[in-house]
C-alpha positions in Angstrom: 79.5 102.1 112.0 81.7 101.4 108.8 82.1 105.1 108.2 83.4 105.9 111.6 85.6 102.6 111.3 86.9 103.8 107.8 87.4 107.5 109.1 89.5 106.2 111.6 91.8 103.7 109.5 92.4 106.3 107.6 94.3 108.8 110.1 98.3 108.1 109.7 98.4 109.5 113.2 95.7 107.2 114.9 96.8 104.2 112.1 100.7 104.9 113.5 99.5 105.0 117.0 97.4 102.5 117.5 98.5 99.7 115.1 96.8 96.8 117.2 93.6 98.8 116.9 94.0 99.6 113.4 94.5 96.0 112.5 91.5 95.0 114.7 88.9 97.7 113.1 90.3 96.9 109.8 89.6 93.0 110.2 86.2 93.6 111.7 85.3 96.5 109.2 86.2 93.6 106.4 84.0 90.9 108.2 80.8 93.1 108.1 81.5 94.7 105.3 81.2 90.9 103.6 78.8 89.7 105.6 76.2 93.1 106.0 77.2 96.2 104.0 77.7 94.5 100.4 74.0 92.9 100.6 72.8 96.5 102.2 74.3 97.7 98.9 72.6 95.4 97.1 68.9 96.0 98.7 69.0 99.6 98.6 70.5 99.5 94.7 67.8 96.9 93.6 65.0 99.0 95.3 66.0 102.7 95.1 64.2 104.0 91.9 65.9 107.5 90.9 67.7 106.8 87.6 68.3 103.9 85.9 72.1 105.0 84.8 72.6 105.6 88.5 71.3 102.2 89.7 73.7 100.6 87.1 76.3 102.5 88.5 75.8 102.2 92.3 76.0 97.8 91.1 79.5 98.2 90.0 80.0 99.3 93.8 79.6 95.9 95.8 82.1 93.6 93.3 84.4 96.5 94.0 84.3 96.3 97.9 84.8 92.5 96.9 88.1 93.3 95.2 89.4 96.0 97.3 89.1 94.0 100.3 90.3 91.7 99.5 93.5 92.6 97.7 94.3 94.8 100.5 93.7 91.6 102.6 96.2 90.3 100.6 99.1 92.8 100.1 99.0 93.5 104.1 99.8 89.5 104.7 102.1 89.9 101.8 104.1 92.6 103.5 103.5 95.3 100.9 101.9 98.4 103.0 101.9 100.7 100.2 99.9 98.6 98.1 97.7 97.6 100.8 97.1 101.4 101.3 96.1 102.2 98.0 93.6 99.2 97.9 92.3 100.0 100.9 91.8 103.7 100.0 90.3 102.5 96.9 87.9 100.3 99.2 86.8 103.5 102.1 86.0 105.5 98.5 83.4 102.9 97.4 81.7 103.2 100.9 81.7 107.4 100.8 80.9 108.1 97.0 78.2 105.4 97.6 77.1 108.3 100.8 77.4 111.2 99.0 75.7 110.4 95.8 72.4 109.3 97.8 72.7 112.8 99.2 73.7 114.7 96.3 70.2 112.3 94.1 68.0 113.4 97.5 69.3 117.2 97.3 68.8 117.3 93.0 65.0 118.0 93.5 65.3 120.7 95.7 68.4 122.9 93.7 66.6 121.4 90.5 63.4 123.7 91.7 65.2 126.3 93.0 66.8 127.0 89.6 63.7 126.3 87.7 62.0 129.4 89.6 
């Protein structure tokens, strides 16, 4: 759900179009991220047991959603757009890298055999 919200924020075409929705899936996508996806974050760091350098890097993920939410909270009811852009790029990249490293820790075993044969 916060993937297909984020995807969709992020589409100057849609965003242009569509400003009332944009600000709509953007407040929403902010309310659950605070309320579900930073302690989802949290459960599946705490018990996913790959690598202990990646489980201290996937914590630095939910005080970033934190930040970057809320600063681009901030500079959009300041008036800055650019800023709140950047901040709120900054915030959809927390939620993909956290995506694509889970797939790239689940694929290692496999291309880690392959290579080994």
């Amino acid at each position: 759900v916060i993937t297909a919200g984020l995807t969709f924020q992020l589409i100057p075409p849609l965003r242009k179009k569509f400003i009332g929705w944009h600000r709509s899936v953007g407040q929403a996508l902010l309310g659950f991220t605070f309320l579900v996806g930073i302690p989802t974050f949290v459960s599946l760091t705490a018990n996913f047991r790959f690598s202990g350098a990646v489980q201290y890097i996937e914590f630095t993920i939910p005080p970033l959603l934190l930040f970057f939410g809320i600063k681009g909270w901030r500079e959009i009811r300041a008036k800055d757009v650019q800023a709140h852009r950047s901040s709120m790029i900054m915030f959809s990249s927390c939620f993909f890298y956290f995506g694509a490293l889970r797939v790239f820790m689940i694929a290692l075993p496999a291309f880690h055999t392959l290579a080994g044969s």
